[in-house]
C-alpha positions in Angstrom: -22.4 -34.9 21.3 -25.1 -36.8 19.3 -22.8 -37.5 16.5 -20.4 -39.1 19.5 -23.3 -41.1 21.3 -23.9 -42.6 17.6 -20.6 -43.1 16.6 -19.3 -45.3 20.2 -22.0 -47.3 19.4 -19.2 -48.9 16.6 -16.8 -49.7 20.1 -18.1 -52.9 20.7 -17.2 -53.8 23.9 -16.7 -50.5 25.2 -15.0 -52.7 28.2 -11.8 -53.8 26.4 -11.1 -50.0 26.3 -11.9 -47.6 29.2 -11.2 -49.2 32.2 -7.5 -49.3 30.6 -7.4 -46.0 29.4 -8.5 -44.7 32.9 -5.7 -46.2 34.3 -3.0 -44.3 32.3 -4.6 -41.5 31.8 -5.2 -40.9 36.2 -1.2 -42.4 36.2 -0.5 -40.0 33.3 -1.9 -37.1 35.1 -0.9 -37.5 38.5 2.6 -37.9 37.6 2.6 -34.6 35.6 1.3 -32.8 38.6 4.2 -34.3 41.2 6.5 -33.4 37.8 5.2 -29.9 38.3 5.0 -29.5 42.3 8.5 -30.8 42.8 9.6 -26.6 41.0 8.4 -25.8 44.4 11.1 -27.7 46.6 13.1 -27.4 44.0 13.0 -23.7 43.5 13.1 -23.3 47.7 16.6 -24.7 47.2 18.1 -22.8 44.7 17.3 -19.6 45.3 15.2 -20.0 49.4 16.8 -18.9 52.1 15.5 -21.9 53.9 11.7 -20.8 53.5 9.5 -23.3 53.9 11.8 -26.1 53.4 12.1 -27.9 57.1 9.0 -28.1 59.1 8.9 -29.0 62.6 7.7 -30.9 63.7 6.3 -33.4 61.4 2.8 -32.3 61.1 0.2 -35.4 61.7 -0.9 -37.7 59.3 -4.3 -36.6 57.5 -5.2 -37.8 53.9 -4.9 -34.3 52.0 -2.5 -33.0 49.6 -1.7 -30.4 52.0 0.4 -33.1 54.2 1.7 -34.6 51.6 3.1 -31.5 50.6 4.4 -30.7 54.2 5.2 -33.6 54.7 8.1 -33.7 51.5 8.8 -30.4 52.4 10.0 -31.7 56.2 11.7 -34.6 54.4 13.7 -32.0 52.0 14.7 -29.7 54.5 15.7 -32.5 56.9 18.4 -34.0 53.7 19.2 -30.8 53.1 20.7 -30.1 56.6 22.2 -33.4 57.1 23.5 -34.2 53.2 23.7 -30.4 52.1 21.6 -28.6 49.4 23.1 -30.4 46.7 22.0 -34.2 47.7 18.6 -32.6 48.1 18.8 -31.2 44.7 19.8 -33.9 43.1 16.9 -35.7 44.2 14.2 -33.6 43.6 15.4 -33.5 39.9 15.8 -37.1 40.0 12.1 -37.3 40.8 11.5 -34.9 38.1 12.9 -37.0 35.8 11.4 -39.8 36.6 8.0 -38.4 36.9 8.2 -36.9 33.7 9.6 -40.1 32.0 6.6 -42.5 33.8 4.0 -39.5 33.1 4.9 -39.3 29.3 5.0 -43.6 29.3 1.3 -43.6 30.5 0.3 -41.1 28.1 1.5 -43.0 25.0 0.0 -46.0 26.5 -3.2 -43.9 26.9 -2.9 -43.2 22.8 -2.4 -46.5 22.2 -5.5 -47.7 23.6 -7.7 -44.2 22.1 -5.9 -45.6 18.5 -7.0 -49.4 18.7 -10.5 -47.6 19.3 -10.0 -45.2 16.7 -9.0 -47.6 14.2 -11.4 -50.7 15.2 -14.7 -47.7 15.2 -13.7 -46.6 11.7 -13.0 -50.1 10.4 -16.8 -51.5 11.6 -18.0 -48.1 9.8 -17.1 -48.3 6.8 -17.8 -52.1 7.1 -21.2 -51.4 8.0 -21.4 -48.1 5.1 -20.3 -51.1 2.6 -23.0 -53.7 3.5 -25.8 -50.8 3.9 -25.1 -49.6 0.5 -24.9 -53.2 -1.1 -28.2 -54.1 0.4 -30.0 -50.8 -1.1 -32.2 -51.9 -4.7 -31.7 -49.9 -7.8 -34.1 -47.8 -6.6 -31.6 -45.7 -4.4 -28.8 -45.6 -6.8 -30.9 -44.1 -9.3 -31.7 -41.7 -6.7 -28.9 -41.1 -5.5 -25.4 -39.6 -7.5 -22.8 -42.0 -7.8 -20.3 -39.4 -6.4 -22.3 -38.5 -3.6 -22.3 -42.0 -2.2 -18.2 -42.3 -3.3 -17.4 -38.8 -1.4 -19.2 -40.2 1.2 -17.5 -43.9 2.0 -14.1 -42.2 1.6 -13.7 -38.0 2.4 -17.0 -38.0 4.7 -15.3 -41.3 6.6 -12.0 -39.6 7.0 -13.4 -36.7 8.3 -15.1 -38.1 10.8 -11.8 -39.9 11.8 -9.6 -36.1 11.4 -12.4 -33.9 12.9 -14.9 -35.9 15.0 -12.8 -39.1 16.2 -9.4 -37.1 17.2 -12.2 -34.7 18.9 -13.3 -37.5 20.9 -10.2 -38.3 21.6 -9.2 -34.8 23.3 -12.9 -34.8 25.1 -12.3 -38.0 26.9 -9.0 -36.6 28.0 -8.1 -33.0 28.3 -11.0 -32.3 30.2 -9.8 -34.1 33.4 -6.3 -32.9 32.7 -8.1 -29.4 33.3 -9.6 -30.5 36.2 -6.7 -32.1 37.7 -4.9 -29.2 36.7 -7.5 -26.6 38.4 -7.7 -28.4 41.7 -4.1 -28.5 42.1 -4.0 -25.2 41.5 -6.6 -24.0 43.9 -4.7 -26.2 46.4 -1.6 -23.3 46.2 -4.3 -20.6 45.9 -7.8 -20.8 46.2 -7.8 -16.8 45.4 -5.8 -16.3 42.4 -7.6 -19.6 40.7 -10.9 -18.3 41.5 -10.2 -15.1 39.6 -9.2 -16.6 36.4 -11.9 -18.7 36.2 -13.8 -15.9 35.0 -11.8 -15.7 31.4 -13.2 -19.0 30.4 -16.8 -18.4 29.8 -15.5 -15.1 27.4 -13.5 -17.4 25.5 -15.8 -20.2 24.8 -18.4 -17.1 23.7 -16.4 -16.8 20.3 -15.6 -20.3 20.0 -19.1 -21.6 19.8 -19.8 -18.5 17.7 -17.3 -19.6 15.0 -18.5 -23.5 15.2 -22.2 -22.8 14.5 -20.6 -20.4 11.2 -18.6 -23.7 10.4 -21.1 -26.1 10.5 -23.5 -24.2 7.8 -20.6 -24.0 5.5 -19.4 -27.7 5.8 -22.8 -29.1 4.2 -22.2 -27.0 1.0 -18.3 -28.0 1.2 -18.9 -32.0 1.4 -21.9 -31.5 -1.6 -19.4 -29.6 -3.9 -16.7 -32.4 -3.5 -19.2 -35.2 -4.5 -20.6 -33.0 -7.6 -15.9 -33.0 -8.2 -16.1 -36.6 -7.9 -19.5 -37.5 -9.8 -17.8 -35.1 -12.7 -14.1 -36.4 -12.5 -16.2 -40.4 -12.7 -18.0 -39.5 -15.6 -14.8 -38.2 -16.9 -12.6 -41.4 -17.0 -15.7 -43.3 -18.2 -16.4 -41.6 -21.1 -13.1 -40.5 -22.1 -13.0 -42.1 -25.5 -16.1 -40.4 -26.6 -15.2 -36.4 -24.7 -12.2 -36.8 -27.1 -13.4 -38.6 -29.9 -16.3 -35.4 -29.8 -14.2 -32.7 -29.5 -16.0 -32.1 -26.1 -12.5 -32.0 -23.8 -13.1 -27.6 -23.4 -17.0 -28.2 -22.3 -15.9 -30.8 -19.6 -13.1 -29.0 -18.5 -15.0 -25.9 -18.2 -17.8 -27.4 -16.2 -15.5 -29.2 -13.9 -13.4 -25.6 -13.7 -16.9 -24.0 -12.3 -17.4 -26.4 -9.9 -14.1 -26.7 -8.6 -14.2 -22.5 -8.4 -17.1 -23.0 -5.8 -15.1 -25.7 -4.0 -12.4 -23.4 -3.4 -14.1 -20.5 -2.6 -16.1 -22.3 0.0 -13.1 -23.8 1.6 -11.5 -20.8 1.6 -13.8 -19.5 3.9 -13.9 -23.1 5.9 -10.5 -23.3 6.8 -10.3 -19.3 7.2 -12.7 -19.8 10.4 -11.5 -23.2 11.2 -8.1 -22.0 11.1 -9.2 -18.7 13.6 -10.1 -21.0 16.9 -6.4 -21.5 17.3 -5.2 -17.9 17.2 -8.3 -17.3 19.0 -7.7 -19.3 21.8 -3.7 -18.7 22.0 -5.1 -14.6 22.3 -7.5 -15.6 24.8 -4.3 -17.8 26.4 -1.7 -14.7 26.5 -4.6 -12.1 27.9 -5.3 -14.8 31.0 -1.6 -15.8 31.7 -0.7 -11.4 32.0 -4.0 -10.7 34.1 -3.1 -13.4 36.6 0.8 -11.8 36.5 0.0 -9.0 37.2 -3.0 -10.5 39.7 -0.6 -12.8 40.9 2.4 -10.6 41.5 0.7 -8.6 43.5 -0.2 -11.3 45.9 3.5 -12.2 46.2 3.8 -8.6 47.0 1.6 -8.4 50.0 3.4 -11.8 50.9 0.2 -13.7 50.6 2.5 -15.9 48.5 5.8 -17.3 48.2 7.6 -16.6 45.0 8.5 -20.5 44.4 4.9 -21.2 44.8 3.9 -18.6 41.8 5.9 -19.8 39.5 5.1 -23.5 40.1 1.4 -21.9 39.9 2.3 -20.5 36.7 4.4 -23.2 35.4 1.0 -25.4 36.1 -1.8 -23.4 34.7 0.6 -23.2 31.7 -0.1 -26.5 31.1 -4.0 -25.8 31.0 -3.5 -23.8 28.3 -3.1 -26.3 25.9 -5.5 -28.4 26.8 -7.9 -25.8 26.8 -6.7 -24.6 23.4 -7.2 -28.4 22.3 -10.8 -28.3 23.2 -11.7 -25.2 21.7 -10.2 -26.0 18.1 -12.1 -29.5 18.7 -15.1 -28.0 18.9 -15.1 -26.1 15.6 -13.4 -29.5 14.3 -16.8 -31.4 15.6 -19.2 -29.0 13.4 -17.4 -29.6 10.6 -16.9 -33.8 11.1 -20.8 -33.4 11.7 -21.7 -32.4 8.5 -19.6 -35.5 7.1 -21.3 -37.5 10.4 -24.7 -36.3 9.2 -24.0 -37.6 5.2 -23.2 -40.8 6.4 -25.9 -42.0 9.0 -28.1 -40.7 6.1 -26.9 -43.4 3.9 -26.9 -45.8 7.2 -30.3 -44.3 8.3 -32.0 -44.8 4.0 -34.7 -47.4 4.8 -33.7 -50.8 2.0 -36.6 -50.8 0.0 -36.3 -55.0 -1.0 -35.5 -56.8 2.3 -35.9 -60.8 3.1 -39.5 -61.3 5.1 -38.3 -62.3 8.4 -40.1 -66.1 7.8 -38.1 -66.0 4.5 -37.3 -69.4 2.7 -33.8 -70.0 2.5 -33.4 -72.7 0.1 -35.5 -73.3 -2.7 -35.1 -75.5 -6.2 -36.7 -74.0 -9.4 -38.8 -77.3 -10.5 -41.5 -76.1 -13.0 -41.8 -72.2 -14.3 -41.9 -69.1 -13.3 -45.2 -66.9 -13.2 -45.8 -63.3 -13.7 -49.3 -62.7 -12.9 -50.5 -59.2 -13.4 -47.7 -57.7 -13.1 -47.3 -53.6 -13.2 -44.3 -51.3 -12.0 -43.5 -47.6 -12.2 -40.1 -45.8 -11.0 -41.7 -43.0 -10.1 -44.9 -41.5 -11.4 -44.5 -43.1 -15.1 -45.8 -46.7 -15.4 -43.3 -48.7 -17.0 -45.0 -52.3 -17.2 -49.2 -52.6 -17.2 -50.5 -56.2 -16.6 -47.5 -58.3 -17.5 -49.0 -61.6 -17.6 -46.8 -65.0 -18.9 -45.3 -68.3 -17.8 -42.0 -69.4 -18.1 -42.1 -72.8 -18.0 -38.9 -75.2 -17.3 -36.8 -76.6 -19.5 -38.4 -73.4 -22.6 -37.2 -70.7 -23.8 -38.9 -67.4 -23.5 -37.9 -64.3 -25.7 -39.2 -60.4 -24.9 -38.7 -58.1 -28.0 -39.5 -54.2 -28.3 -38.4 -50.6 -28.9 -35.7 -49.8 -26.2 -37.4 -48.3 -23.0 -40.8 -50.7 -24.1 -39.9 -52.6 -20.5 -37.7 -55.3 -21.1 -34.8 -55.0 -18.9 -37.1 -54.0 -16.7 -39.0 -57.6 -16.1 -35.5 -59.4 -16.2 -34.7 -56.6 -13.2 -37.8 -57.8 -11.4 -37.4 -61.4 -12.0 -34.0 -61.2 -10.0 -36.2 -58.7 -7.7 -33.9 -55.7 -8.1 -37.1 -54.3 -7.6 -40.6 -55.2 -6.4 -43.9 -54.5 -8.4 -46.3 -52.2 -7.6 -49.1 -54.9 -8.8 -49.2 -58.2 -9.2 -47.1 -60.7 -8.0 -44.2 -62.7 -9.5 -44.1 -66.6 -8.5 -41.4 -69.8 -8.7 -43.1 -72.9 -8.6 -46.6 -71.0 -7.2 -44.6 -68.9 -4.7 -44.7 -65.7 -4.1 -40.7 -64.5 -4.6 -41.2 -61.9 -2.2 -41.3 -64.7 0.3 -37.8 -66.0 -1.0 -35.1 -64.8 0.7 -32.7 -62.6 -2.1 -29.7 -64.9 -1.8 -32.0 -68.0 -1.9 -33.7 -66.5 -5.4 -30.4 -65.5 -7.3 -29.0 -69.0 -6.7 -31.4 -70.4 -9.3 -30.9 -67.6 -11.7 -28.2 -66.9 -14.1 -27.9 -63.6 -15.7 -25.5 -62.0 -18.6 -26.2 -58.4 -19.9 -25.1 -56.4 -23.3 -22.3 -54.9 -21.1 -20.7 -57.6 -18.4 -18.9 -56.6 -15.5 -15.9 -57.7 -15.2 -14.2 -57.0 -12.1 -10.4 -55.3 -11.1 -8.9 -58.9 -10.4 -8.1 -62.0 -11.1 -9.7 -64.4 -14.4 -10.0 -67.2 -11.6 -11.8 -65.2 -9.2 -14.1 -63.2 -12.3 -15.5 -65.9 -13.2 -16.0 -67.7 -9.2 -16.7 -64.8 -8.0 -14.2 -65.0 -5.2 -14.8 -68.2 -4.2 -12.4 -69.0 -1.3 -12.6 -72.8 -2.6 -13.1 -72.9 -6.0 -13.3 -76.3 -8.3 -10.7 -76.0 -10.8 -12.1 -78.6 -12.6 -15.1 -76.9 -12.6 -13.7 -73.7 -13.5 -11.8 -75.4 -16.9 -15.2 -76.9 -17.9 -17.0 -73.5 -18.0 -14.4 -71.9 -19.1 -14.2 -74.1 -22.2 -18.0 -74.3 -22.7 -17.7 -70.5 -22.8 -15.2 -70.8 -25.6 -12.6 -68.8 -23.1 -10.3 -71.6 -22.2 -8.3 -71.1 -25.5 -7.3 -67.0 -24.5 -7.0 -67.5 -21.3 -4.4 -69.6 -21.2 -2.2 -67.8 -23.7 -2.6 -65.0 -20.6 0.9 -64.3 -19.2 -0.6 -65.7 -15.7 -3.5 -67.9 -17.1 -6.5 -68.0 -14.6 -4.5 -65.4 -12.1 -4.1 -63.2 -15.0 -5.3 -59.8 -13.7 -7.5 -58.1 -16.2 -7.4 -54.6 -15.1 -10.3 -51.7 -14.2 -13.3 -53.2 -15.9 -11.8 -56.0 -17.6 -9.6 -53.4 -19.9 -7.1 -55.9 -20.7 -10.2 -58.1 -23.1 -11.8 -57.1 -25.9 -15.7 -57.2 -26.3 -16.4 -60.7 -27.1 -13.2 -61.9 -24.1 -15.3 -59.7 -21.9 -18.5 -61.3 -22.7 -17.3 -64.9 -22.4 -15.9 -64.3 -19.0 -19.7 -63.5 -18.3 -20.9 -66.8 -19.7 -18.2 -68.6 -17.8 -19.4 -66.9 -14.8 -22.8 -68.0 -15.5 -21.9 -71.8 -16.6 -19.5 -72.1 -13.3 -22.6 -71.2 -11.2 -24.7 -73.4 -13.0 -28.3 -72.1 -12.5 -31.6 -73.9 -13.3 -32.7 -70.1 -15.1 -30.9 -67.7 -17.5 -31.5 -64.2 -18.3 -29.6 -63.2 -20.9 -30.0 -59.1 -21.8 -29.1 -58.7 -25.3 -25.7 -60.6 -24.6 -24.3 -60.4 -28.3 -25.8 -57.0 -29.6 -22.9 -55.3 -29.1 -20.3 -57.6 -30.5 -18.5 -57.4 -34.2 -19.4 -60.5 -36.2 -16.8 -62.9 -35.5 -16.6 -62.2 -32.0 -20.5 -62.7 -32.0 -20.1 -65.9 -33.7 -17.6 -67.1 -30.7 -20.1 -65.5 -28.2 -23.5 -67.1 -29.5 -21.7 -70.1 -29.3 -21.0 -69.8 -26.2 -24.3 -69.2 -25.1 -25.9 -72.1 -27.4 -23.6 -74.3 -24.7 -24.7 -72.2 -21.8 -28.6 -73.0 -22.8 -28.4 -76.3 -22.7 -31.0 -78.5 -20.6 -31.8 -74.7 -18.9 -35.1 -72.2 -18.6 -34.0 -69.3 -20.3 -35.5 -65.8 -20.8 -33.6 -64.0 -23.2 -34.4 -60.3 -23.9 -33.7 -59.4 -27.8 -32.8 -56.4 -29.8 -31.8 -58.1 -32.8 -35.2 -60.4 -33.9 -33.2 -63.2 -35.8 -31.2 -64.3 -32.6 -34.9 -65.4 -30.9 -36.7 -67.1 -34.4 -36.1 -70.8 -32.2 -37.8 -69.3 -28.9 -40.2 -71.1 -27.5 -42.5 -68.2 -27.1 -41.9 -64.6 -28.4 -43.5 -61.8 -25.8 -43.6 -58.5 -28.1 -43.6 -55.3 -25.4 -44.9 -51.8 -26.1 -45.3 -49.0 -24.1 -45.3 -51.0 -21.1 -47.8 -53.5 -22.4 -48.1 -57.2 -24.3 -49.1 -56.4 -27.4 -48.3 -59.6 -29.3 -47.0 -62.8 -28.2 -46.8 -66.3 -30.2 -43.9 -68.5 -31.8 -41.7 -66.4 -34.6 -44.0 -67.8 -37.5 -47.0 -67.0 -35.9 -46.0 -63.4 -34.8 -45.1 -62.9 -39.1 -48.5 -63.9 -40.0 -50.4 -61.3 -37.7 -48.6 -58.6 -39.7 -48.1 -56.4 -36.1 -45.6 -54.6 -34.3 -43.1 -57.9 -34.6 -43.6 -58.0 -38.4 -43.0 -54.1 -38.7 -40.0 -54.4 -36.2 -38.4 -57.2 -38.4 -39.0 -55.8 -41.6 -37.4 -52.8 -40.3 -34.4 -55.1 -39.3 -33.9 -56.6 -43.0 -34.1 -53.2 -44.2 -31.1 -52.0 -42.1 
């Protein structure tokens, strides 16, 4: 019931829904009951001998079901007399009808209203699973698997809406039908319903048995599906190089294992799962003969009528189901917990690089960016020790080094992916922790070794879904990113979509969408990661280009694996182990015979 108190806390107002569900659901109810009661009259007239039918007189008027009952009764056996048995008939199966024709309208009406809650709770879950997992830093992604978080957003939601929502559903509903049911039926006998009340305890014994059983399997069940889709991920990534390595039989074997554990855990899952029904319908069969033969035996000693046991009977048969519902519901719930459980931890994971709530929310990069003592660890490894430089407006600022000597690593910090662990990071003398994020990124640009390019649209890649974007604009960068020309020999031009990670470009297209991207937004400060290492010559020519235009009259940090693309930088930062170990202009650095003169004679040699 926790996972329930959470989860209606996404039916916002709760107003627009109850009251109106209420008010089919009593109509609903009600008008199965008179469907069910009218067997009685009906029943009387078929095969009665006039039992029961006319009462006289007309007893007096009290508010109880009891007159109501008489009273119909009176009014039967009065038409039957005067119109004969077959008018009566005819209108107690009349009411029937329409009974059961109004009573099945208010219960559809009823779903109605449970779906537009059903679907409006999911839709603000995974709206609000979306934005808690776009506002999490690196930090959490590297913690977390990438298929964990996928199995989550998609087989943990729908689970939830199969197991936990549909449960919800049959809580807010069948349990008054039961009631209503009950107290109808202690109304024709107060004896026979007391004694097979007793049968319901025994029954929800094993139920609750089996959930508790369920629940412990489910968390191993959801974990073994995320490990299928972190494997099957990895899978389509890399394909090129699993075949290109001959590696297709190790994969496939290691996605065989963990798919054996999936199945043999769900086996088990939906063997129990699967039991509460039979269970239930056993539990069903062994009530409904006990209260036969209980039952019959009252009719025997004429303690009741026979029309009025099988109306009895005809009513608590429509317990049954309801009481089945809630049992299999129950088991559903511990499963839909488990899925309930994974994603209020992801809703739940504190965001370890939040705004300040004072946070400035506009801000214009004017003179350079600081990092004063800067040092940062992922976990127990330092990765940066005292980083100390300026980047000063209008200059360009190169960081060389070994891979893993820290590089990405300040750029990451610099558009505060993460936060340091010392020192402090300032624009224009403040603090960037006191910037909000969005304010921050508006003055930086930022193109890696390996751009994103997104499932959609060359307009909206490079405007990153701008609702209103300046074509003109748009052509400019284009152009100035030396993209314009491909483009537009694109079937659709700029609404030319370019397929799962820009698969439709080569290396160098790919990369020039990037700078397009960058020039559209048109940011005082660039990082650029390595932008061209990756690149064949001519495409690199096209690229460097490209980002020649892009540097124009802008501060730029630019992290370098290849030494010659940074010999004009203003200043060259040379990073080891974490550290500054050299920094100076490209001459300089060649005449202190260190790591950058070792590094680029090492290049020429290559």
């Amino acid at each position: 019931m926790k996972v329930l108190r959470r989860l209606l806390a996404y039916v916002k107002p709760i107003h627009h829904y109850l009251p109106e569900y209420i008010v089919f659901m009593v109509l609903g109810i009600v008008l199965g009951i008179v469907n069910f009661t009218m067997l009685i009259p009906m029943l009387n007239l078929l095969f009665g001998t006039g039992e029961a039918i006319a009462v006289e007189p007309l007893p007096e008027f009290e508010l109880s079901a009891s007159y109501a009952g008489n009273a119909f009764n009176h009014f039967v056996g009065k038409l039957a007399l005067e119109s004969g048995k077959m008018y009566a008939l005819g209108l107690v199966c009349a009411i029937i009808a329409t009974a059961t024709v109004l009573s099945n309208l208010f219960r559809y009406l009823g779903t109605r209203v449970l779906v537009r809650l059903k679907m409006n709770l999911l839709q603000r879950l995974r709206n609000h699973l979306y934005e808690k997992v776009t506002d999490q830093s690196l930090t959490w992604f590297n913690r977390n698997r990438k298929g964990d978080v996928l199995s989550t957003m998609t087989n943990d939601v729908q689970e939830i809406e199969v197991s936990v929502i549909n449960s919800f559903q049959i809580f807010l509903r069948d349990p008054f039908v039961i009631v209503a049911y009950f107290f109808t039926l202690f109304l024709i006998s107060a004896k026979l319903t007391l004694f097979t009340v007793i049968f319901f305890p025994i029954a929800g014994f094993f139920i609750s048995t089996l959930s508790r059983k369920l629940k412990r399997k489910g968390y191993f069940s959801q974990e073994m599906l995320g490990r299928i889709l972190q494997h099957t991920d990895e899978t389509l990534s890399g394909i090129r190089i699993i075949q290109a390595f001959r590696a297709k039989k190790v994969f496939r074997e290691k996605f065989s294992q963990i798919n054996a554990g999936f199945t043999l855990n769900s086996k088990a899952l939906f063997n129990q799962r699967e039991l509460a029904s039979p269970l239930s319908e056993i539990m069903g069969v062994v009530v409904i003969v006990v209260l036969v033969l209980y039952g019959g035996n009252l009719v025997i000693e004429g303690e009741l009528s026979g029309s009025m046991f099988i109306t009895y009977l005809a009513l608590y048969s429509q317990i049954l189901q309801p009481a089945k519902n809630i049992s299999t519901a129950i088991s559903n719930m511990q499963k839909g917990a488990v899925s309930a459980e994974r994603i209020f931890a992801i809703l739940d994971a504190p965001v370890a690089i939040e705004d300040q709530k004072n946070a400035g929310k506009s801000v214009r990069f004017e003179a350079l960016v600081e990092f004063r003592g800067v040092g940062f660890k992922y976990e127990a490894d330092a990765v940066l020790t005292n980083i100390n430089f300026v980047l000063q407006r209008g200059k360009n600022l190169a960081l060389v080094g070994k891979s893993g000597s820290g590089k990405s690593t300040i750029a990451d910090l610099m558009l505060r992916f993460y936060d340091p662990n010392e020192g402090t990071i300032l624009l224009d003398g403040v603090d960037i922790r006191t910037l909000s994020q969005d304010a921050l990124r508006s003055q930086i640009g930022f193109v890696n070794q390996d751009p994103v390019i997104f499932n959609d649209t060359v307009l909206n890649n490079i405007t990153m879904g701008n609702a209103l974007p300046d074509m003109d604009a748009v052509r400019i960068a284009a152009r100035n990113a030396h993209a314009l020309e491909f483009i537009e020999q694109m079937e659709q031009g700029f609404d030319t979509v370019l397929g799962d990670r820009g698969s439709r470009l080569s290396g160098g297209q790919r990369q020039r969408i990037a700078i397009a991207r960058a020039l559209y937004s048109n940011p005082p400060i660039l990082i650029l990661d390595e932008a061209t290492s990756a690149l064949d010559t001519e495409s690199e020519k096209a690229v460097q280009e490209a980002i020649a235009e892009l540097m124009k009259n802008r501060t730029v940090l630019v992290i370098a694996h290849r030494l010659s693309t940074v010999r004009n930088a203003d200043e060259i930062l040379v990073l080891h182990d974490g550290i500054v170990a050299e920094r100076g202009t490209h001459s300089e650095l060649m005449q202190q015979q260190g790591v950058y003169r070792r590094l680029q004679d090492l290049q020429e040699l290559s």
